[in-house]
VOKETI-978788 format. One record per residue: x, y, z of N, C-alpha, C in turn; residue in one letter. Coordinates in steps of 0.02 Angstrom, whole numbers, plus 50000, padded with zeros to 5 digits. Layout:
BEGIN
SITE   nxx   nyy   nzz  caxx  cayy  cazz   cxx   cyy   czz residuo
SITE     X     Y     Z     X     Y     Z     X     Y     Z       A
...
***
This chain:
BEGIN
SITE   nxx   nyy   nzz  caxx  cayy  cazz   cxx   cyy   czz residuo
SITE 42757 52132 52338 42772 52061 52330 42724 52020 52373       X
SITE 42707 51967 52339 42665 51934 52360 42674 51847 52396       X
SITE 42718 51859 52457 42744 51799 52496 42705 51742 52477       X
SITE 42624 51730 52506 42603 51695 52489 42580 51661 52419       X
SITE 42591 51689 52377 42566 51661 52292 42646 51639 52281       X
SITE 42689 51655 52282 42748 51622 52288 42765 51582 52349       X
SITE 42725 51569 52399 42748 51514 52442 42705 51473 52393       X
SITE 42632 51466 52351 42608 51432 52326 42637 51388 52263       X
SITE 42674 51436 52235 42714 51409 52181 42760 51371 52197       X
SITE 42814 51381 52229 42860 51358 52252 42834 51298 52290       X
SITE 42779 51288 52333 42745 51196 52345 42742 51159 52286       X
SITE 42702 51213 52227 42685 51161 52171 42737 51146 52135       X
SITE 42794 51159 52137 42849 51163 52092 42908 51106 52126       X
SITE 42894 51102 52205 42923 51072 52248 42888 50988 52243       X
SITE 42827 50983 52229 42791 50928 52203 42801 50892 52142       X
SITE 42803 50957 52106 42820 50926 52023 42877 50875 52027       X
SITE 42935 50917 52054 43009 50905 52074 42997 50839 52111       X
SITE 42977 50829 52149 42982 50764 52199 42961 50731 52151       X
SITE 42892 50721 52127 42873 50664 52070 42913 50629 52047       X
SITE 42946 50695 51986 43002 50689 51937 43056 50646 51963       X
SITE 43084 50650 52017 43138 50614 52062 43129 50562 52065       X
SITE 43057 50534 52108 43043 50476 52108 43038 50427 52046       X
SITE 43019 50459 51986 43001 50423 51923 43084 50410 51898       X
SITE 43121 50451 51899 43192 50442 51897 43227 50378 51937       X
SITE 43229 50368 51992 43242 50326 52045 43228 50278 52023       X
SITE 43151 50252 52030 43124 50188 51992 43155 50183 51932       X
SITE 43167 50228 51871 43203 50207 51823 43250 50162 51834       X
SITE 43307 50188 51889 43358 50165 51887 43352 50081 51938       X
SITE 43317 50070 51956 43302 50010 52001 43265 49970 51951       X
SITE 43247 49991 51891 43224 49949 51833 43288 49882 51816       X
SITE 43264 49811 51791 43319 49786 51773 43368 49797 51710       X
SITE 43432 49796 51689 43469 49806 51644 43440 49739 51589       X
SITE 43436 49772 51531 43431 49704 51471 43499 49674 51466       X
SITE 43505 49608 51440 43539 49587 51412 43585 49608 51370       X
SITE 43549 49589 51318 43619 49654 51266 43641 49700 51268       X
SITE 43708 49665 51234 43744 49738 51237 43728 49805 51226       X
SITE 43712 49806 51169 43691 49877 51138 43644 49911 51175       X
SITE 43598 49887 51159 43532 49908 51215 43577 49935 51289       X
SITE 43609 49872 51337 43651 49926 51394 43693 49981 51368       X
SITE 43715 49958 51319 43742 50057 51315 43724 50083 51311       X
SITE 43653 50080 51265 43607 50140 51261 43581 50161 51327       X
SITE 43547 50104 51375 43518 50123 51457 43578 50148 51488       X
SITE 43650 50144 51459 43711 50183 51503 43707 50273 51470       X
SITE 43712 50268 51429 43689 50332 51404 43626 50371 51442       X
SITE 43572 50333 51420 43527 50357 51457 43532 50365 51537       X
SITE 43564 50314 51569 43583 50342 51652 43601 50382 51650       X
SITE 43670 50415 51611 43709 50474 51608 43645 50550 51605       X
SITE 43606 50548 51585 43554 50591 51550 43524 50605 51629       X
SITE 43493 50524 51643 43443 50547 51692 43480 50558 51746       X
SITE 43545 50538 51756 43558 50567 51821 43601 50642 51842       X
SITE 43602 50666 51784 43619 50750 51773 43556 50781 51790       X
SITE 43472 50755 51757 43423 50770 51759 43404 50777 51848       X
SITE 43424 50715 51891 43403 50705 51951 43453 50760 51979       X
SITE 43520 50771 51975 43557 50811 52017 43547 50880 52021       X
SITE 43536 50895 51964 43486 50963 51929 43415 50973 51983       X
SITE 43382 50913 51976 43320 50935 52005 43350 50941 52112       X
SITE 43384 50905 52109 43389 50893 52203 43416 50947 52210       X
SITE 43449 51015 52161 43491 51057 52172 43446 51115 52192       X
SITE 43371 51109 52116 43315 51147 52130 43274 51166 52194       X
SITE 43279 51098 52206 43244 51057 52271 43269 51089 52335       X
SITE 43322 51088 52355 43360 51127 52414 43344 51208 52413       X
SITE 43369 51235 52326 43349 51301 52322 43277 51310 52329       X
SITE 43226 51267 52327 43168 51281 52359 43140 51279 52430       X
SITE 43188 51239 52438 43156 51234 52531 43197 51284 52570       X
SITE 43238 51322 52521 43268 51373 52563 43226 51443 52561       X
SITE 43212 51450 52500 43153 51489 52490 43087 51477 52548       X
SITE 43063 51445 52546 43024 51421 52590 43040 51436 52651       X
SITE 43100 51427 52667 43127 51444 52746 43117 51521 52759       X
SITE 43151 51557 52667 43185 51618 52687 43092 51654 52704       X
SITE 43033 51623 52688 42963 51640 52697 42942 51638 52759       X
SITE 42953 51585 52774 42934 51569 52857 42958 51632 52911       X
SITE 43037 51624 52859 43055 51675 52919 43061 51750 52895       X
SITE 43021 51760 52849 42976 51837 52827 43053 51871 52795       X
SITE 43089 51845 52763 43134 51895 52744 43112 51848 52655       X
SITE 43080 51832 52653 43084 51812 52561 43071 51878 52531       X
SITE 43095 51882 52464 43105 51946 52417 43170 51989 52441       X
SITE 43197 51963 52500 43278 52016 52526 43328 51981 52482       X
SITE 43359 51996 52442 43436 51966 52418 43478 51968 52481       X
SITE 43502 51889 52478 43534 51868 52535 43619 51905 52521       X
SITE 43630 51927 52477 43676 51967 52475 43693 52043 52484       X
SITE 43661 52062 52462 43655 52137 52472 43592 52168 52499       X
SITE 43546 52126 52542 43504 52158 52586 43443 52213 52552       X
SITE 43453 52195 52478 43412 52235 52444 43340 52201 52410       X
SITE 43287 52218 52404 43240 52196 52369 43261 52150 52309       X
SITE 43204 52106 52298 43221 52061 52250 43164 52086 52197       X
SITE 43175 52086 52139 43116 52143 52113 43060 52071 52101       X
SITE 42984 52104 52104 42946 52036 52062 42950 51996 52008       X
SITE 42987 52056 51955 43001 52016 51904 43034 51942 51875       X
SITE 43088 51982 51927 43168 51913 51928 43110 51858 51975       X
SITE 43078 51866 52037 43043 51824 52072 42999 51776 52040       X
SITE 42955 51814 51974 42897 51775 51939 42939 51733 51891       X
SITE 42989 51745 51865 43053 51701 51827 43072 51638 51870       X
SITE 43126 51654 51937 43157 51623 51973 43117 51619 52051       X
SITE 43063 51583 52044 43043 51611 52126 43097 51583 52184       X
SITE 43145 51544 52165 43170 51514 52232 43249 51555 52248       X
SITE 43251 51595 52195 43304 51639 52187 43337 51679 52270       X
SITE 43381 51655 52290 43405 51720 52351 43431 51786 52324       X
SITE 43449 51786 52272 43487 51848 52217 43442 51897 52174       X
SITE 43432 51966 52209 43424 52015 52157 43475 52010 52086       X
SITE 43445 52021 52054 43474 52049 51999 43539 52076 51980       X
SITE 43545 52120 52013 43628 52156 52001 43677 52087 52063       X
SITE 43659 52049 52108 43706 52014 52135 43698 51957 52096       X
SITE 43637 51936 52062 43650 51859 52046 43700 51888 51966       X
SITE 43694 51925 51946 43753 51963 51866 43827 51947 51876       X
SITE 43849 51974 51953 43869 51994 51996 43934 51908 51981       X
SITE 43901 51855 52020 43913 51796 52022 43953 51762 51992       X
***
């Protein structure tokens, strides 16, 4: 396993993520139109983007924990069962604390 090409990913992915957030945010600090219809539709659409934002801040934590679990040289350990995390599940999920049989498990 390769700590560093996955500490790399996990920055760029941690970037993407922040962007995305911010462009979200400003959405919502945009002004409401007038009409009706149209605000239901931008209420709808809040509903959308802010599942989208809670989703990403959720990513976001699971990445900086990853990040942590690097720093402090145990990344690729499943924080559950102390066992390897295989590369595979890693190149899928890099921010993953869960091997395989514990994240099933869940």
């Amino acid at each position: 396993m390769d700590a560093a090409k996955h500490e790399n990913i996990l920055k760029a992915r941690k970037h993407e993520l922040e962007v995305r957030l911010h462009k979200i945010e400003e959405d919502f600090e945009q002004p409401r139109n007038p009409d009706d219809d149209d605000r239901a539709t931008e209420r709808n659409n809040d509903e959308v983007l802010e599942e989208l934002g809670e989703t990403g801040q959720r990513e976001l934590h699971a990445i900086d924990a990853a990040l942590d679990r690097i720093g402090a040289g145990t990344f690729g350990i499943c924080v559950r069962c102390g066992g390897p995390i295989g590369d595979d599940r890693l190149g899928v999920v890099p921010h993953t604390p869960f091997c395989k049989t514990c994240a099933a498990a869940l």
